[in-house]
Steps between C-alpha positions, in 0.01 A plus 500: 500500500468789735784524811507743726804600679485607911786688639495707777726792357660543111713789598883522432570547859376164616742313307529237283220319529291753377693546200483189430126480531443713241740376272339133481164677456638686197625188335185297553291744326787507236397114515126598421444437853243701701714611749421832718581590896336609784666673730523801758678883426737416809853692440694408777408817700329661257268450255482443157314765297296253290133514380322305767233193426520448139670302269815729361825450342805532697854425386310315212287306691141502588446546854225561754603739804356532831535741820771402765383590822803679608458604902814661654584144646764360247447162604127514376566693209764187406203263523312678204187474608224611216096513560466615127704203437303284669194553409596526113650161497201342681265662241745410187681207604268214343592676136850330511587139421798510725638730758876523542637646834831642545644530882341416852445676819338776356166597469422517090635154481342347857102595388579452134538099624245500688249692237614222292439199734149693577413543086635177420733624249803325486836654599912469523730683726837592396687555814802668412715435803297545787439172632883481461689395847614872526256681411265287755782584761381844498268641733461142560221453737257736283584324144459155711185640639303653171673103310317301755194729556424597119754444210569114563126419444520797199792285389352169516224548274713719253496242152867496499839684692730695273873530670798647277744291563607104641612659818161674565332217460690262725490743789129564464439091471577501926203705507268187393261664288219323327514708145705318180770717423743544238847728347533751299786767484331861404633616173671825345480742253811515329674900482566722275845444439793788569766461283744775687316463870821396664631885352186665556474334897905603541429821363186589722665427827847621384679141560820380314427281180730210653340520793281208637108648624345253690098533537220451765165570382179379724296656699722577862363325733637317805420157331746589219819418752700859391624481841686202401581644160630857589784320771596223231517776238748678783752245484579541155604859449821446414341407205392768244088482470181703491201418709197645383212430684144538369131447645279732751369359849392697866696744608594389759678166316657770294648662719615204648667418199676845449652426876651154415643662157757747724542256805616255227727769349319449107282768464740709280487198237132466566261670281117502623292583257131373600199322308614489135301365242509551086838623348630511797436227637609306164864690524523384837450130416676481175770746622629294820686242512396323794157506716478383827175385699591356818121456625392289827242365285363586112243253348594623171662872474403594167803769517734184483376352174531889365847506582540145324318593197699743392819295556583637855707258717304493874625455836176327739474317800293211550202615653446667131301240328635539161855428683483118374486610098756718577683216637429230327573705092817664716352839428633707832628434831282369809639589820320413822353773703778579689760823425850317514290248243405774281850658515657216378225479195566846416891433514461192198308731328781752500770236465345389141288786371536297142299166640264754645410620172475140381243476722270749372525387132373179669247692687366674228392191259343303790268804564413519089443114527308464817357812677270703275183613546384328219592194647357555877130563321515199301571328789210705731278458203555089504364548908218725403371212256558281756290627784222607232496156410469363865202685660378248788678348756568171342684632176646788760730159626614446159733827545673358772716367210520787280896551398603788225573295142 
């Protein structure tokens, strides 16, 4: 079977998502699954210095790069617009069983659905958030516009929806779309463990080795509530702690950040150390002891099931998707979006530090058990079959009851 992957970006600075893409494709060719992307050399800003239209290997996976048409206008450069793209897929598409899109509102992902309904070839869309309540609540009348105009119709003749999580798929039902859908949490590739990380993390930022760190790490963005965070966090300095917080956005939102740090009187127990990734990132993780993600709204926030793979009780609120497993196994703390809220999360935490750590060894074997990898591409390998083995309209129906064994 031969899948090919759409997504409008793979680089670091665009997130999760995008990680995550090339992760699954990794482990479905690890499944003897002909798995490869297609995809543009966007780089936030800049571009990625990539060989352009062919088939290469990047981070261990075989991918197909195209030009970004990247005008001055950052709003147009966002939308990832690619002729080479284009015309590449409409020459090459028929060669694929299935087509698997990551994202919406973009343009590799918009024409790859509509190559796809033009070819006949069938296709899924794996949303990723975006047709979440807040996400669509953003630059509202646009995202309304392009849904009605050209991504509902792209939608409704996709084979089948992917959403994340429960949550994403109960807020996207008010939508009404026609397309079968179904739920599956993206996976994770267990790390390299640290034995000394909590020394080596104490010993890189010069903190005391009885002294609580607690971690943020996500991209910054506005959507990521740190203005709700940062004041909670405020409250509690009569408590000893470390705030280290890690992840790269504009600017401008940087800047922004740096200003509520003083006004809030914590930025000499804040450390701000960027995008991490590797070692460092590991340390980070399995060197904390708490890590916080009060978000406005994450369909799945891959950097939370890090944290809980490698035992690390988490603090989320409950626009974060993966808030009801951390609720329901008792694995953190899940505050509502509000700073007094928060405060008083972060205050049990420090009031039992020992049923905190019970919560990561509980944390950690749910993760082993249920979240791998190899478990998500069993699972996306069981819907491949499916919509291989429903190729006209009147099978198509039979996927409206597809459910994960």
């Amino acid at each position: 079977m031969k899948i090919l992957h759409i997504i409008p970006s793979v680089s670091q600075v665009r997130g999760g998502t995008s990680q995550a893409v090339l992760h699954m494709v990794q482990q479905l060719r690890i499944n003897n699954i002909d798995a490869e992307i297609a995809t543009t050399n966007d780089n936030g800003d800049d571009l990625l210095d990539v060989p352009l239209q062919k088939r290469i290997e990047y981070k261990q996976v075989p991918i197909w790069f195209f030009q970004r048409f990247s005008p001055n206008v950052k709003a147009v450069r966002e939308y990832a617009f690619s002729g080479q793209f284009t015309e590449w897929l409409w020459q090459n598409i028929s060669q694929y069983d299935i087509v698997h899109i990551h994202a919406l509102f973009s343009y590799p992902s918009t024409v790859a659905m509509a190559i796809a309904r033009l070819k006949n070839v069938p296709y899924m869309v794996s949303t990723h958030g975006l047709l979440c309540e807040w996400s669509l609540q953003q630059s509202t009348r646009k995202k309304q516009t392009y849904l009605r105009l050209l991504e509902r119709e792209n939608l409704n003749n996709s084979q089948i929806v992917h959403f994340t999580s429960q949550q994403e798929q109960q807020e996207v039902s008010e939508l009404g779309l026609q397309a079968p859908s179904f739920v599956l949490p993206l996976g994770l590739f267990l790390p390299n463990q640290i034995a000394d990380a909590r020394y080596r993390l104490r010993q890189r930022f010069n903190i005391p080795a009885d002294e609580p760190v607690i971690l943020f790490l996500s991209r910054l963005h506005h959507k990521k509530g740190l203005d709700y965070l940062i004041p909670a966090l405020s409250k509690l300095i009569h408590h000893r702690f470390t705030f280290i917080l890690a992840g790269s956005g504009t600017p401008e939102y940087e800047a922004e950040i740096e200003s509520m740090l003083i006004s809030h009187g914590i930025r000499d127990r804040t450390h701000v150390v960027g995008f991490v990734e590797g070692d460092t990132k590991n340390i980070l993780m399995q060197g904390s002891d708490l890590f916080v993600l009060t978000s406005h709204s994450e369909n799945f926030a891959v950097a939370v099931l890090e944290a809980l793979a490698v035992g690390l009780p988490t603090l989320v609120t409950p626009g974060v998707a993966l808030a009801s497993v951390v609720k329901k196994h008792q694995l953190g703390y899940i505050p509502d979006l509000d700073i007094l809220a928060i405060a008083s999360a972060l205050q049990k935490y420090f009031s039992a530090p020992q049923a905190a750590k019970e919560m990561g060894n509980r944390a950690r074997q749910l993760i082993l058990e249920q979240y791998t990898w190899e478990h998500m591409a069993q699972e996306l390998i069981f819907i491949y079959d499916k919509i291989a083995n429903n190729t006209n309209k009147d099978k198509q129906k039979q996927l409206q009851t597809v459910q994960i064994p």
